[in-house]
C-alpha positions in Angstrom: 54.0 179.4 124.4 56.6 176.8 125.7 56.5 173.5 124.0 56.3 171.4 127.3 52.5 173.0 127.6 51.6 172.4 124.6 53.0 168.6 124.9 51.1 168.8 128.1 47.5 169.9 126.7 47.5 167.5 124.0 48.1 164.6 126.6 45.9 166.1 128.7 42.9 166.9 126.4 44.1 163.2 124.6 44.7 164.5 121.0 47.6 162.3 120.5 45.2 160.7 118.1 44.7 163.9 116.1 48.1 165.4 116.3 50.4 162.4 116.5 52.7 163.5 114.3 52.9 167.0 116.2 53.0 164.7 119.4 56.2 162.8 118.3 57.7 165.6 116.8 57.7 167.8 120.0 58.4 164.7 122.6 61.6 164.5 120.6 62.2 168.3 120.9 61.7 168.5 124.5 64.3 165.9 125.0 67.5 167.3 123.3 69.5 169.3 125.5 70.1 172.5 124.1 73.8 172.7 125.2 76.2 169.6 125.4 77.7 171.0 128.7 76.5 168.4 131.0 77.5 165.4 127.8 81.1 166.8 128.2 80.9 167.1 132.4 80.3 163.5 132.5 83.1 162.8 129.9 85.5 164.6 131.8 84.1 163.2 135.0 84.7 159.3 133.3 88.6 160.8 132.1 89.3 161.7 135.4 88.0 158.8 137.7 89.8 156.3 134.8 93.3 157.8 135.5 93.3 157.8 138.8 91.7 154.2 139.7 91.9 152.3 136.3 95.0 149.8 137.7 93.6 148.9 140.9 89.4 149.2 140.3 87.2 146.4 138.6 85.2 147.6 135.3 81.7 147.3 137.5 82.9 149.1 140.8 84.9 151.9 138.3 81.3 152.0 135.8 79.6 152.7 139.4 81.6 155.5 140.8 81.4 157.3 137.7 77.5 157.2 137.9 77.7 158.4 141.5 80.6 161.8 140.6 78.3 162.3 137.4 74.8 162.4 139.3 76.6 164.4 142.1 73.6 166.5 143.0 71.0 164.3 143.4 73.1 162.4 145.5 73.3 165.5 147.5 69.8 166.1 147.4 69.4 162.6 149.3 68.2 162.3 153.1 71.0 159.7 154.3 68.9 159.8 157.9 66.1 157.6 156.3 68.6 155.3 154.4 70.5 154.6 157.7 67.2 154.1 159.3 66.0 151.4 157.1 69.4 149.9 156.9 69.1 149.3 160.3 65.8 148.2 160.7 66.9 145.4 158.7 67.5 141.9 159.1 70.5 141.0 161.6 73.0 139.1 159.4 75.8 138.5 161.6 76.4 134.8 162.5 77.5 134.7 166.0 80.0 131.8 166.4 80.2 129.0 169.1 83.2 127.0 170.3 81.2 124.2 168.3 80.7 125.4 165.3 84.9 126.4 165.2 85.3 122.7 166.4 82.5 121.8 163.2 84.7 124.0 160.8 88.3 122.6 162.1 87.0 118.6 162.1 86.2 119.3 158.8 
């Protein structure tokens, strides 16, 4: 019997009530990895990214990159198409400037 299912029967038949304890216990269980491997990826992942762009890259662009090379695959797992799409659908934002409002900018 895997300990997922039987996590998942007693939400489903909701006997939290009657086995909390048993409850908390295996919610905990489910969620510690069984190996460090992926812990040490992202370490070595942080290492590498720090040495190379640590000088020239702000703490919250450097803390950002690291999330992207450490969740690598689901940002391979990502439709770009659909992102694109809805970027574009967007809002025009470019200001389009007249001789008068340089003339505005330069009286002032």
């Amino acid at each position: 019997i895997l300990l997922r299912s039987v996590l998942n029967w007693i939400v489903e038949k909701q006997m939290i009530d009657v086995f909390s304890n048993v409850y908390i216990t295996l919610r905990i269980f489910v969620t510690i990895p069984i190996a460090n491997c992926e812990a040490e990826r992202s370490f070595s992942v942080l290492k590498r990214i720090k040495n190379m762009y640590r000088t020239v890259m702000l703490d919250e662009r450097l803390t950002s990159l690291t999330g992207l090379a450490i969740e690598s695959e689901l940002l391979r797992s990502i439709d770009f198409n659909n992102l694109v799409q809805d970027f574009v659908k967007l809002k025009l934002r470019k200001k389009i400037l007249t001789k008068e409002c340089i003339n505005l900018f330069i009286c002032l």
